[in-house]
Structures are given as structure tokens and as C-alpha cells.
N, C-alpha and C positions, 0 to 999 in steps of 0.2 A: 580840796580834792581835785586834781588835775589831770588832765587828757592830756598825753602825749601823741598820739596818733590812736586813729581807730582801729577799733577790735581789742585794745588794749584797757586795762581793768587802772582804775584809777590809782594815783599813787596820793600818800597823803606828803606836804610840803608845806613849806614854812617859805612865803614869797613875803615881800618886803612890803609895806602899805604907802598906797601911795595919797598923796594927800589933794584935795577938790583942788579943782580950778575955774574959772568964773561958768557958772550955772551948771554946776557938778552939785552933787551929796556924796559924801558918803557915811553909807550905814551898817550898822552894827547889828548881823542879822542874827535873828531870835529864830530863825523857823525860814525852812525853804522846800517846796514841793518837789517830789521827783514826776516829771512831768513823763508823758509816751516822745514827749520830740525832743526831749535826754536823749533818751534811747537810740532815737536817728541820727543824733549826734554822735555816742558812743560808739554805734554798730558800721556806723560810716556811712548809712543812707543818704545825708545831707552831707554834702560835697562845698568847699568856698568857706567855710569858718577860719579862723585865727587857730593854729596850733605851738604849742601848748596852749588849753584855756580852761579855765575853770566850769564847767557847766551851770544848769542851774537858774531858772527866770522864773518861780513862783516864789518869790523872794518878800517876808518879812521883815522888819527891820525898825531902829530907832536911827534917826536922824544924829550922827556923831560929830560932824563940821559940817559948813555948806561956803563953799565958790559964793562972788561978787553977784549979785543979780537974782540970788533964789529965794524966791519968798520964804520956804518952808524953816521953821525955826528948829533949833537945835533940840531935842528930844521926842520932837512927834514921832510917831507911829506912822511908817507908812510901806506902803508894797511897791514892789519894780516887776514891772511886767517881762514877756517873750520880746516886744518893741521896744528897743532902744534908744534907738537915733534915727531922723529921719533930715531930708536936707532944708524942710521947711520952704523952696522956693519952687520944686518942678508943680505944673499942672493937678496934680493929686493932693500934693499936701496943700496947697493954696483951696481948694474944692472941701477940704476934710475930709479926704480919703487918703489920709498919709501911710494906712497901713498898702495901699501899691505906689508908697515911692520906691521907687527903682536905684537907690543911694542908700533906702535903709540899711539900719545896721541890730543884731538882734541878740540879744541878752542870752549868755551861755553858748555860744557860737561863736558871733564876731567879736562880743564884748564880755568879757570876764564876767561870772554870774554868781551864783549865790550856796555853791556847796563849798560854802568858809564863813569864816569868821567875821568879813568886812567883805563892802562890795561897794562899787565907785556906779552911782548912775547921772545922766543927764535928767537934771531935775524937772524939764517939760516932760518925762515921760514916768511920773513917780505920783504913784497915789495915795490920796489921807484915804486911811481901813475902818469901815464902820467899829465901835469902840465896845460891841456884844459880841465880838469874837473874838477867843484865845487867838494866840501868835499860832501853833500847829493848827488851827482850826479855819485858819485867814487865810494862812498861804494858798490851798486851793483854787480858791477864788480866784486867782491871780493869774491862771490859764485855762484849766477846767473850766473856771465858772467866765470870765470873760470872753473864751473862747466860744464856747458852749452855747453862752447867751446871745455870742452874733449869729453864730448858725441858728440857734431858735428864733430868733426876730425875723429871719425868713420865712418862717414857716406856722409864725403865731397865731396865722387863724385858722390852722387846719382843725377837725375838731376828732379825728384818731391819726394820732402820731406814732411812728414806730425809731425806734432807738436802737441802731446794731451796735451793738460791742458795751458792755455794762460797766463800765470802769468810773474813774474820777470824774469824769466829764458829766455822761449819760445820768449818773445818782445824782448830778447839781441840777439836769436839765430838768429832767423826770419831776422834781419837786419846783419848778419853776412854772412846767406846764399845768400841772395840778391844781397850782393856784390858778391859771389863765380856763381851768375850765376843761382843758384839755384831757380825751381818754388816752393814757401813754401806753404803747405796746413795747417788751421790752424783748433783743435777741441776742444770746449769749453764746458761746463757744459750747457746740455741741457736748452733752452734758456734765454739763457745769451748773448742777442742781443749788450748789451754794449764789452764785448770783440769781440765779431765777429767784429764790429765797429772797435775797436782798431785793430784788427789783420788784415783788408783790409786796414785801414789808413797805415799799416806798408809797406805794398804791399806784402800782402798776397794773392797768384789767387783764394782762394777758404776760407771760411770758415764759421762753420757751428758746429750743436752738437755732441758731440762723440759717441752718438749715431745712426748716420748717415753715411754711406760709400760714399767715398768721389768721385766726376764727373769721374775722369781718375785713372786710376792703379797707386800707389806709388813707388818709386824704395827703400825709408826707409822710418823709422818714428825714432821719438824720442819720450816717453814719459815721463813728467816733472808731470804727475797726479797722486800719490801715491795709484791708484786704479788697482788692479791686475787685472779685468777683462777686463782691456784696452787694455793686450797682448792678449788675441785671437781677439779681436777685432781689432788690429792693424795690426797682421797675417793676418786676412784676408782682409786688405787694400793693401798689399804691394805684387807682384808682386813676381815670381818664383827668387830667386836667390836674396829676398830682405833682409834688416836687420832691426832686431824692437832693440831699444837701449831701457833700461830700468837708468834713469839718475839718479832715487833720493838712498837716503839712507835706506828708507823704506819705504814699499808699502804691501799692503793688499794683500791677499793670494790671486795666480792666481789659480784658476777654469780650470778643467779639459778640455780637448779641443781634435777634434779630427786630429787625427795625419795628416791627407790631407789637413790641413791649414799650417805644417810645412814642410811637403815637399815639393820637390824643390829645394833645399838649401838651402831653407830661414833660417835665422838665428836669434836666442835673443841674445840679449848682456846686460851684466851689466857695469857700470860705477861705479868705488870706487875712492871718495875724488878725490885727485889732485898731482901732481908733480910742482917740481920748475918750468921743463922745463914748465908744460902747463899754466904758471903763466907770467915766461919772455913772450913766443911770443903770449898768450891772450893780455896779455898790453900793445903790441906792436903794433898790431893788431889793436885795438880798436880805437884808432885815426884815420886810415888811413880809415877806413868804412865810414864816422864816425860812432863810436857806440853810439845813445845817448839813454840815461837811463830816461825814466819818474817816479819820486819817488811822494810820499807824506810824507810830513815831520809831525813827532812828538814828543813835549818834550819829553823828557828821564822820567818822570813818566809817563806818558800816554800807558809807554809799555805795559799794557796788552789792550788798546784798540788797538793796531795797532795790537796786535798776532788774537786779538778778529774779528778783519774786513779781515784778512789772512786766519783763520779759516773757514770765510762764506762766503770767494770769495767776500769780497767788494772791492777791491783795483783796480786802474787801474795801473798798471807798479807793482813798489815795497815802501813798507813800510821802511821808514828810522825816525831814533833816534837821535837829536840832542840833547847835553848836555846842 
């Protein structure tokens, strides 16, 4: 399924395959997430991608050939992240902080991704998938949950957490914190009693619209809502010396605020992409919770209804792509 330019709904095509080259895979994908920064792809909020490209980086897959140099053997199981390529030499990636190399390059944007049949990745950036989850069940993990779980490592010792925007992400966090001990507070698109439902089913102690300030004082939030005026709103849920994490890639201009909602210490945080490391011990992770993932599956044409039910908050968990 292909992007022509944005705003434009995807077409299906028949592109030619191309074959590895030294520390390439390519795989033959079983299952691929429709992620929210698709959507900024599609709608054109993200600016500086490759066009035409195939979207798509919560990408399952079996290993079908592999390039000179790649360990991974021909038929493993494994996922390709939103991180693609990085240049391995500035400051950051030497540090292990390749997710701010300023060279990266990012799977369904810059590099061809995974709403098809086959998909080419750089095999430094390709993960073996714990082997208790289905292929529709794994993809998730692969932004939702890796994403999710760097913005929660921020905030892991808070002991009431709040979570705007109840989607793929927020259902992986929500059962992450739960194990850590953590009380999760959940805030959904004013009423939207179907996730409030989901997000108490998870064992969530509170949830309600984010329009609402929540029973008890927050020690953080996380917001997974690409709506800027969630940060003073999240500010003022969160307690002297709390931390509001801002997790997505793009989010709508935050709205001025007055400066006594951020003192204190309180602090904003942003969250950019991922590291290898936060990919080993997320996957590591995720069994031992257990994490599980509620998808709704759709053929691999049907992509633009599933970005389409993403778009209007129809989904419960996350939108997955079978070939």
C-alpha cells in the first residue's frame, strides 16, 4: 500500500522486490501495526519523508534472505521498528543514544515499511520477538510498546500515573505500570465511555475525560494524545516536583500557560524514537507482565480503513495489517 503524496488515501501496487545487500534482511511480513505517526505521515504532519513510500514500522516478519554480515538466520521471527538507520559515527550514536542521531533515517517515512508483502531492513535495527506472541499480537509492541515503555522509564517511580489519550500505546503502558506497582489514572476523549471501559478493564483506578481533573494529585503523566493543550492540562494534574512526558512524534501547538502550573519543579519531557537498548529489555519485559496486546486485524488493502477508524478513535487496542 503506497503514499503518493499526502492527504492522499493509499493505492494498492505491485512494486518489484528488491533483494539484501550486505547487512540488509529482508522479510516476509506476517502482520504490521497501524501506528498514530502513519497517520502524520499520511495526513502530512511530518514533513522530509521519501515519496512515494510505503508506510508502516510496527512490522512482523520471517527472515526471507540476509546481506554479507548479518547474523540473523534465514526463517527467524523477528520485528523492524519506527528506527531505521542511523549513522553509527556522530556523538549520539557512539553515547547509545542513536535514537538523536541527526542522519537517522525512519521506517515508513524515509525507508519503505511494512504495509506489504516484503520489506528490506538494516539488520542492526531488527529484533528477535519473544515466541508467546501471535504475529498480529507482536506487532504492537514494535511502537506502542517500545515507544511507550521509553516514555514510561521516565516516569517509573512515580506511584499515581496518569495516561492522556487511551489507545495502543497507553493499554501496553497501563499493564506495564501495574505490574511496577504503579496506580494508573486513565484520560480519554470526552465521552468515550467505551475506553474509559477498556482502561478500568485493564485496572486502571480512575478514568474519565481529559477534560476532567482527576480524584487525587498525580506524581506524572504521560501523554500518548497528539493534542498540545493536554500539557497545561496535565501540569495541572500532577503535583509539585511532577513530570508531564510528551511520548508522540507530533503534537499540536501547546497554548500558553501560566507559569504557577510549572513551578515547583515540575518538569515536561519529550520522548524521541527509541534505542536498541529500549527494544532488548521492552521485549524482555513484555512476557514477564504479561503484556498482552488487543489488535483488530485487517487485510493489507483495507489500509486506509483501519488509518480511517485510527483517525476517529474507533479502535479498541490497536489496528493491525495482515498480508
Amino acid at each position: 500500500m503506497v503514499l503518493d503524496a499526502p492527504g492522499r488515501p493509499l493505492r494498492l501496487a505491485d512494486l518489484p522486490r528488491r533483494e539484501p545487500g550486505p547487512g540488509e534482511v529482508l522479510v516476509e511480513v506476517l502482520a504490521c501495526g497501524v501506528c498514530r505517526t502513519d497517520l502524520h505521515v499520511v495526513d502530512g504532519d511530518l514533513r522530509g519523508g521519501k515519496l512515494p513510500v510505503v508506510p508502516g514500522h510496527e512490522v512482523v516478519g520471517r527472515v526471507a534472505a540476509a546481506g554479507a554480515g548479518v547474523a540473523l538466520a534465514v526463517g527467524e521471527r523477528v520485528g523492524i521498528p519506527w528506527l531505521g538507520w542511523t549513522c553509527g559515527r556522530c556523538d549520539h550514536c557512539r553515547a547509545g543514544r542513536e535514537n538523536l542521531c541527526g542522519e537517522a533515517r525512519f521506517t515508513g517515512w524515509q525507508i519503505d515499511g511494512g504495509y506489504a508483502e516484503t520489506a528490506l531492513a538494516d539488520a542492526r535495527y531488527v529484533f528477535r520477538l519473544p515466541a508467546s506472541y501471535g504475529d498480529a499480537e507482536a506487532a504492537p509492541l514494535l511502537c506502542a510498546g517500545l515507544i511507550g515503555h521509553r516514555s514510561w522509564s521516565k516516569v517509573r517511580g512515580a506511584r499515581r500515573l496518569g495516561l492522556y489519550g487511551f489507545g495502543a500505546a497507553a493499554h501496553i503502558v497501563a499493564q506495564v505500570a501495574r505490574h511496577a506497582g504503579q496506580e494508573v489514572y486513565a484520560f480519554v476523549r470526552p465521552g468515550d465511555a467505551e475506553a474509559q471501559r477498556f482502561a478500568l478493564d485493564l485496572g486502571a483506578a480512575w478514568a474519565g475525560g481529559s477534560d476532567q481533573p482527576p480524584p487525587r494529585e498525580l506524581d506524572a503523566a504521560i501523554l500518548f494524545a497528539p493534542v498540545g493543550a493536554l500539557v497545561p492540562a496535565a501540569l495541572r494534574a500532577v503535583g509539585r516536583g511532577g513530570t508531564v512526558v510528551c511520548a508522540g512524534i507530533h503534537m499540536s501547538d501547546i497554548p500558553s500557560f501560566p507559569y504557577s502550573i510549572l513551578w515547583g519543579e515540575r518538569t515536561v519531557a519529550s520522548v524521541a524514537n527509541l534505542t536498541r537498548r529500549d527494544g532488548e529489555e521492552f521485549l524482555a519485559l513484555a512476557p514477564q507482565v504479561p503484556v498482552r496486546t488487543e489488535v483488530e486485524r485487517f487485510p493489507l488493502e483495507q489500509a486506509n480503513e483501519a488509518l480511517d477508524r485510527l483517525r476517529a478513535g474507533r479502535l479498541r487496542g490497536a489496528a493491525v495489517l495482515v498480508p
